[in-house]
N, C-alpha and C positions, 0 to 999 in steps of 0.2 A: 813326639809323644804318642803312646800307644791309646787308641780309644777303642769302646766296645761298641759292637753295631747293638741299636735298638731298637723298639718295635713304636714306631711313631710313623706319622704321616706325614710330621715334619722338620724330624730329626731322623740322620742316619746314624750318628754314632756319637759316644762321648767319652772323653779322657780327663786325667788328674793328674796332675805333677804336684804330690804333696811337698817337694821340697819349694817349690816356689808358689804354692796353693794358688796355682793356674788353673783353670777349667778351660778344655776345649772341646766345643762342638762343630759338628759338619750337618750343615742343614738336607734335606733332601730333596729338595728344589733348589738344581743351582749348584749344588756341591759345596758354597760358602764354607769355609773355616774361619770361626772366631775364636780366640781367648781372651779370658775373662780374669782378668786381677782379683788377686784377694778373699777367691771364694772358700770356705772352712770344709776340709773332710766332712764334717757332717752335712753341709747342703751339696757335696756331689755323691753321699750315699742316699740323703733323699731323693735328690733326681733322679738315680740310677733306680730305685725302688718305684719312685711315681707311677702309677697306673697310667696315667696322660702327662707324657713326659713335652708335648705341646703347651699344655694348662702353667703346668710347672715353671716352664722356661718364663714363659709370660711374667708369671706372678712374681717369680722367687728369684730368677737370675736380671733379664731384661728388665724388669721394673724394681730391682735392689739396687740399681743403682753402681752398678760393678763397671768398672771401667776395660774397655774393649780394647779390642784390635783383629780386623778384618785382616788374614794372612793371606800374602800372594801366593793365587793359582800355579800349582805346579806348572812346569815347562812342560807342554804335552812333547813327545818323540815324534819326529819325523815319520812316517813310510815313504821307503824308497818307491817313486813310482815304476810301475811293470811296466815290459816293454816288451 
């Protein structure tokens, strides 16, 4: 899913997948990826609009009650060690 980076201190970016009215965010501590079931086009244009898209999460996503899921961290790539 494609997110947009935002201007939070504790959020890096957020996405919509209106066909399965998925929300996901990427926290900024931590890099965390969640999606979040069930949330309507209009609460991820609120979000995306929020002045303190911190405030928001709190109030509107993490306290409505939206059922999660914490997605596994990419596989980081190797560096070959020099020699």
């Amino acid at each position: 899913m494609d997110r947009t980076p935002v201007e939070s201190t504790q959020i890096k970016s957020i996405g919509f997948d209106q066909t399965t009215n998925t929300l996901e965010v990427e926290f900024a501590k931590g890099g965390a990826v969640y999606q979040y079931k069930d949330v309507t086009r209009e609460t991820f244009d609120l979000f995306l609009a929020a002045e303190s898209k911190g405030r928001f999460f709190g109030q509107a996503i993490r306290g409505g009650g939206f059922e999660f899921t914490r997605l596994p961290e990419p596989e980081k790539a190797e560096t070959p060690a020099e020699g």
